[in-house]
C-alpha positions as a printed NumPy array, in Angstrom:
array([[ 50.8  , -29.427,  19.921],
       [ 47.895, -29.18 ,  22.321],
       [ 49.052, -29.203,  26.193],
       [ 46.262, -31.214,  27.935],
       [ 47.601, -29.873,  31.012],
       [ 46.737, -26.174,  29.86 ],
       [ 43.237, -26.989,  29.086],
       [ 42.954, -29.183,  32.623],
       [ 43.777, -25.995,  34.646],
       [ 42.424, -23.749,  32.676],
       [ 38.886, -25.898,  33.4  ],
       [ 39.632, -25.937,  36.707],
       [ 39.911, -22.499,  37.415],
       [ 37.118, -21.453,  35.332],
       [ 35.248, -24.793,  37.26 ],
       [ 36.159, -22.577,  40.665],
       [ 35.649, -18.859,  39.293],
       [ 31.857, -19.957,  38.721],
       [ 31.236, -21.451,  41.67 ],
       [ 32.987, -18.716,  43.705],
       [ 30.743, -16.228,  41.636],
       [ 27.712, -18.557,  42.26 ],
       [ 28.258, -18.525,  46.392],
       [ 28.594, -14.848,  46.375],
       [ 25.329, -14.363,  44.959],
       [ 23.364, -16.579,  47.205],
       [ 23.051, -15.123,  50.27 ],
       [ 24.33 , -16.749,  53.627],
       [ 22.49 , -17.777,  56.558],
       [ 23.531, -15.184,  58.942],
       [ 22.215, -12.466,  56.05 ],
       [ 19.369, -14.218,  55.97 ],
       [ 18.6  , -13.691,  59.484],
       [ 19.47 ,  -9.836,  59.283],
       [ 17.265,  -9.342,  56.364],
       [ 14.138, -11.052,  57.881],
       [ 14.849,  -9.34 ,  61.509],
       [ 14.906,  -5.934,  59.911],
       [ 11.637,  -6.541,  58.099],
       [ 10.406,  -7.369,  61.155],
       [ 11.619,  -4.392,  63.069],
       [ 10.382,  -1.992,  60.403],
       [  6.999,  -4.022,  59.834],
       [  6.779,  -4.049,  63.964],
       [  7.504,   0.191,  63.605],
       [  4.607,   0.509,  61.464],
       [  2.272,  -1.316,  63.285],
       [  3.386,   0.882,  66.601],
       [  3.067,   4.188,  64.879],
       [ -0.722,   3.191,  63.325],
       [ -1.892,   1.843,  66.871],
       [ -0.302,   4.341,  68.885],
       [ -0.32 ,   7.824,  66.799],
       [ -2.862,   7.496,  64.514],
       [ -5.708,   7.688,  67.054],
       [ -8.21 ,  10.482,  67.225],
       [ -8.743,  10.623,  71.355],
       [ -5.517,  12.21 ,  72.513],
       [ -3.969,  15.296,  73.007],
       [ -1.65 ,  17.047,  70.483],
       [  0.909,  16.534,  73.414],
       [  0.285,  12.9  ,  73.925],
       [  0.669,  12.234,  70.506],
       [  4.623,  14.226,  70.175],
       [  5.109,  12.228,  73.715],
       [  4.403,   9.089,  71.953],
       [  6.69 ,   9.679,  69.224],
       [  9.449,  10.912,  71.013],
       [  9.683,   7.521,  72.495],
       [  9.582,   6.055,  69.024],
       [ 12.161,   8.417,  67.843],
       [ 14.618,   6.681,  70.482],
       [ 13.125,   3.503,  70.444],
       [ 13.535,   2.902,  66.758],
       [ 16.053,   5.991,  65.352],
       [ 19.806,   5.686,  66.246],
       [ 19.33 ,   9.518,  66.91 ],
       [ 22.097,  10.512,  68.326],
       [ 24.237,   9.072,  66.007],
       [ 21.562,  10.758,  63.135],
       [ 22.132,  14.103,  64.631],
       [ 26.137,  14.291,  64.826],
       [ 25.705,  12.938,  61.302],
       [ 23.239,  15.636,  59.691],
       [ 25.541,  18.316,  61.392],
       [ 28.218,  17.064,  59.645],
       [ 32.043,  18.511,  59.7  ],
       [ 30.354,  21.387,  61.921],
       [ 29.857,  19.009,  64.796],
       [ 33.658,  18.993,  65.553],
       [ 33.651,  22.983,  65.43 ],
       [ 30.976,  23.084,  67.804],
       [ 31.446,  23.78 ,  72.044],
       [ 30.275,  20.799,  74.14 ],
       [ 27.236,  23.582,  74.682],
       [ 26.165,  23.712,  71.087],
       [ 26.149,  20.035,  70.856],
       [ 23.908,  19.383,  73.361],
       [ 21.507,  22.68 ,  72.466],
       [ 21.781,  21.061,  69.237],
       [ 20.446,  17.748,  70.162],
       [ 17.734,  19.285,  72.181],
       [ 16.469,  21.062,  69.863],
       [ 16.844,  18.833,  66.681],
       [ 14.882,  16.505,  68.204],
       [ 12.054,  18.83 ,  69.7  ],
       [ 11.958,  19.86 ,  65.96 ],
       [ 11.774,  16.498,  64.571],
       [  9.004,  16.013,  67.009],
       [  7.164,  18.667,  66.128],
       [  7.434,  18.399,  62.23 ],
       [  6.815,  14.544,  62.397],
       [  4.293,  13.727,  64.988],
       [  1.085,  15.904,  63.99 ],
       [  0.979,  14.484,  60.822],
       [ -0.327,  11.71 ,  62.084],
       [ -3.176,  13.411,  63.281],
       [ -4.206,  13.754,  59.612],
       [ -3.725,   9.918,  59.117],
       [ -6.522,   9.186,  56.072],
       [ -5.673,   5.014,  56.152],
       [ -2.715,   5.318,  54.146],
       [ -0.593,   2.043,  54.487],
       [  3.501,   1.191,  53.927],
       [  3.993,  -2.455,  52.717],
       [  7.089,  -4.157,  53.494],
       [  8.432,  -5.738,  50.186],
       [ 12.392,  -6.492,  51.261],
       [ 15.658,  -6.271,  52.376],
       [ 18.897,  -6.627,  51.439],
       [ 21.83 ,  -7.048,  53.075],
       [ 24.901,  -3.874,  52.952],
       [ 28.445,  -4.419,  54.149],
       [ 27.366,  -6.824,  57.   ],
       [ 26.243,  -3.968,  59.257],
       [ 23.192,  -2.504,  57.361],
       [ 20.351,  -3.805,  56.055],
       [ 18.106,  -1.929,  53.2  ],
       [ 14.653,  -2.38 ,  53.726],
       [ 12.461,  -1.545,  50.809],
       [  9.049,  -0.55 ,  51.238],
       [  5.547,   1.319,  49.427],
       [  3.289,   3.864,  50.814],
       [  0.088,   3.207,  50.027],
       [ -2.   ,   6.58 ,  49.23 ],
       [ -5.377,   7.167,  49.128],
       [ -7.01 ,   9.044,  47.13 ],
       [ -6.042,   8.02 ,  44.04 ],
       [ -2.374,   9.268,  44.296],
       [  0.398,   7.459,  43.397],
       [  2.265,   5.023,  45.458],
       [  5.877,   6.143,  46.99 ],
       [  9.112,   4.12 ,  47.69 ],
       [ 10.653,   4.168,  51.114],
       [ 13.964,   2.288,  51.853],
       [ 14.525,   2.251,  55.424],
       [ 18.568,   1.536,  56.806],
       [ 18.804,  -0.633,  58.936],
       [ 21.87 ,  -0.951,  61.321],
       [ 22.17 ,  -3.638,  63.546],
       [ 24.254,  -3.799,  66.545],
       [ 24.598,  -7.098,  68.598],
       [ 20.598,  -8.217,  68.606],
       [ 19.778,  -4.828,  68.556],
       [ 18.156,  -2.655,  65.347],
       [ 18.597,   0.707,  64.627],
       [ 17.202,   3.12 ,  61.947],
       [ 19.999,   5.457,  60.626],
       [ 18.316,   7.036,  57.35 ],
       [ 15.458,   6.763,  55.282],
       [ 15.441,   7.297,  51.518],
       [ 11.917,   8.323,  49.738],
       [ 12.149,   8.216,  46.223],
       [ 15.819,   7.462,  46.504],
       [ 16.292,  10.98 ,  48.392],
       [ 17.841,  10.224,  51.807],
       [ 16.312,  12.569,  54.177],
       [ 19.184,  12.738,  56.307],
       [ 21.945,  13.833,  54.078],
       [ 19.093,  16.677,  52.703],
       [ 19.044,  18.049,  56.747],
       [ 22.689,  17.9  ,  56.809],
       [ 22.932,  20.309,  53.859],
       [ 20.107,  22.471,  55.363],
       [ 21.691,  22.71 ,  58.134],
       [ 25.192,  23.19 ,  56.659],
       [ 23.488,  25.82 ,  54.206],
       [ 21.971,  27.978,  56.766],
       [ 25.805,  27.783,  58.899],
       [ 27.338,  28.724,  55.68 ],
       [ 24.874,  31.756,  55.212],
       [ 25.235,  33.09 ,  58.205],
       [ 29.227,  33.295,  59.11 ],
       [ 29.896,  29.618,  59.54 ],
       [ 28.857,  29.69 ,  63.529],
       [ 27.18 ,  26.726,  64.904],
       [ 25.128,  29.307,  66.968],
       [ 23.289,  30.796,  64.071],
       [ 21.638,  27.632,  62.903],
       [ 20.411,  26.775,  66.83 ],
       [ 18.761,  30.692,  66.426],
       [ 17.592,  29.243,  63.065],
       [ 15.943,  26.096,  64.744],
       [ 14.615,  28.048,  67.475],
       [ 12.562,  30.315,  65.102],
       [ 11.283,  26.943,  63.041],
       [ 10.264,  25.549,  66.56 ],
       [  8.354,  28.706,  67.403],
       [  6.182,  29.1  ,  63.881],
       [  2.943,  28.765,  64.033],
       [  2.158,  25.301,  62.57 ]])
């Protein structure tokens, strides 16, 4: 014999099971929010950088000033730089820390910053962004080459902190460029007895190549 009362629950629960599944998919307001205000801070980052680096009447030094400020204005870099130096950042003195930082960012500066002195009108279109664990935002977006040569993904993270963005990797062509300085950086440690020193000798050298 059929008990109704069996097939009632059992349509009940499969009643609240889809509509559970059906509210996790749609995105809430408050994601919402963080999704459009972190295409607008990356779409506001790329319209900085074109106005303000890409222009042909300043100085090489002008230009690295300019995007140092960017660096801090739009990169949580501190954060970026205790993360790329990984499990070696707790081995290191409170010396090599901040020689670290100094010159990680002098040599993010320099590799960065005169590229844009080549700028040839390539553009980045912001497509979208998706909410991550509450905290981060993904922010998808395509360079635009010219020349014929093909178009490349960039996925920007996107941390947000009270009203306040922060860029904490990007990912180009699904390769995150800062987990491939942390094992640079962790490579040339491990190559050269496992002192913190070496790799500031290491950074000094890149600094001073001709470029």
């Amino acid at each position: 014999m059929i008990d109704r009362r069996c097939i009632l629950n059992g349509l009940v629960a499969a009643v609240f099971a889809a509509a559970l599944t059906l509210s996790a998919a749609v995105p809430s307001k408050a994601d919402e929010v963080f999704s459009e205000g972190a295409k607008g801070f990356i779409t506001n980052l790329v319209e900085e950088a074109i106005a303000s680096l890409t222009v042909t009447d300043i100085t090489r030094d002008e230009r690295r000033t300019r995007f140092r400020r960017m660096l801090h204005d739009y990169f949580a870099f501190k954060g970026i730089a205790k993360w790329v130096l990984g499990r070696y950042w707790r081995r290191a003195s409170q010396p090599e820390r901040e020689e670290f930082m100094t010159l990680f960012e002098d040599l993010m500066v320099a590799t960065y910053a005169d590229r844009f002195e080549k700028y040839t009108g390539e553009t980045l279109s912001v497509l979208k962004a998706e909410v991550r664990g509450g905290k981060d935002a993904l922010v998808h977006s395509r360079l635009i080459r010219t020349g014929g040569l093909k178009p490349v993904d960039v996925v920007w993270r996107v941390r947000r902190k009270d009203d306040n963005f922060k860029i904490v990797d990007v990912m180009v062509e699904g390769l995150s460029m800062g987990l491939t300085q942390q094992k640079d950086f962790a490579s040339v440690i491990r190559q050269n007895g496992g002192k913190v020193q070496n790799l500031l000798d290491e950074l000094r050298k890149r600094l001073d190549a001709p470029t």
